[in-house]
C-alpha positions in Angstrom: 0.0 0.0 0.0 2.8 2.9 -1.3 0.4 4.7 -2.8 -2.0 7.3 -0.8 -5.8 6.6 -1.6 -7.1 8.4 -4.8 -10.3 10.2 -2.8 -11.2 11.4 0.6 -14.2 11.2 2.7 -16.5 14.4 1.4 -15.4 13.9 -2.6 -18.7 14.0 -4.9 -18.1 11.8 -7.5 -19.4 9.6 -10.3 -19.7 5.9 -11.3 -20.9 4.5 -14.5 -22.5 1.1 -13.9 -23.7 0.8 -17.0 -24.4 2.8 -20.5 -26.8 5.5 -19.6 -26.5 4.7 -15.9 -24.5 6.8 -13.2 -24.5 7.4 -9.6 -23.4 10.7 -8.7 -22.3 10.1 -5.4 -20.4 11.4 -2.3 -17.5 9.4 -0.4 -17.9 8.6 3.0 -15.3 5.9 3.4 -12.0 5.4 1.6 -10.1 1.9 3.0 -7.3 -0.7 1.0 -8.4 -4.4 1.2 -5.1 -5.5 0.9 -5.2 -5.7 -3.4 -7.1 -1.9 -4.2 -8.4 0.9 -2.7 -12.2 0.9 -2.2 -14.8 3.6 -1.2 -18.5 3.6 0.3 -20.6 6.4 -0.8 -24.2 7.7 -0.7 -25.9 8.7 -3.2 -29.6 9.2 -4.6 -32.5 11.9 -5.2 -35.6 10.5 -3.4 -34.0 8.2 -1.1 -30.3 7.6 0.1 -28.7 4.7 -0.2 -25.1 3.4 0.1 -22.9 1.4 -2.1 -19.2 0.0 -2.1 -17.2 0.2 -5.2 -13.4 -0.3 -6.3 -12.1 3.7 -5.8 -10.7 3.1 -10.0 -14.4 2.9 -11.0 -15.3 6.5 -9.7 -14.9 9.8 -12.0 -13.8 13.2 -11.0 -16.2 15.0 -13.8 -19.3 13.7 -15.4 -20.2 10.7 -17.3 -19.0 11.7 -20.6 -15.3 11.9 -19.2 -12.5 9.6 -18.7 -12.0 8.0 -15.5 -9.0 10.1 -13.4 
């Protein structure tokens, strides 16, 4: 674990789970599980809810961008 984790607690980001679908979401948790740095983060309009997802699949800018 050399490197420092890519995103901190607070970053709103995005994650394309599939064509036409994102979450635009905000980190609450940033951890390594020994192989990659993961994040939890909240997102969602009517309703929160909470997902975990490698840190590599989330985007600084919009969907139409290239992961950073």
């Amino acid at each position: 674990m050399a490197s420092p984790p890519p995103w901190s607690p607070g970053d709103v980001l995005w994650r394309k789970l599939r064509p036409g679908l994102h979450h635009l979401g905000t980190i609450t948790e940033v951890w390594h599980d020994g192989g990659r740095w993961m994040v939890r983060y909240e997102h969602g309009v009517r309703e929160r809810k909470t997902d975990i997802a490698p840190a590599d699949e989330m985007y600084k800018a919009g969907p139409q961008m290239r992961p950073v």
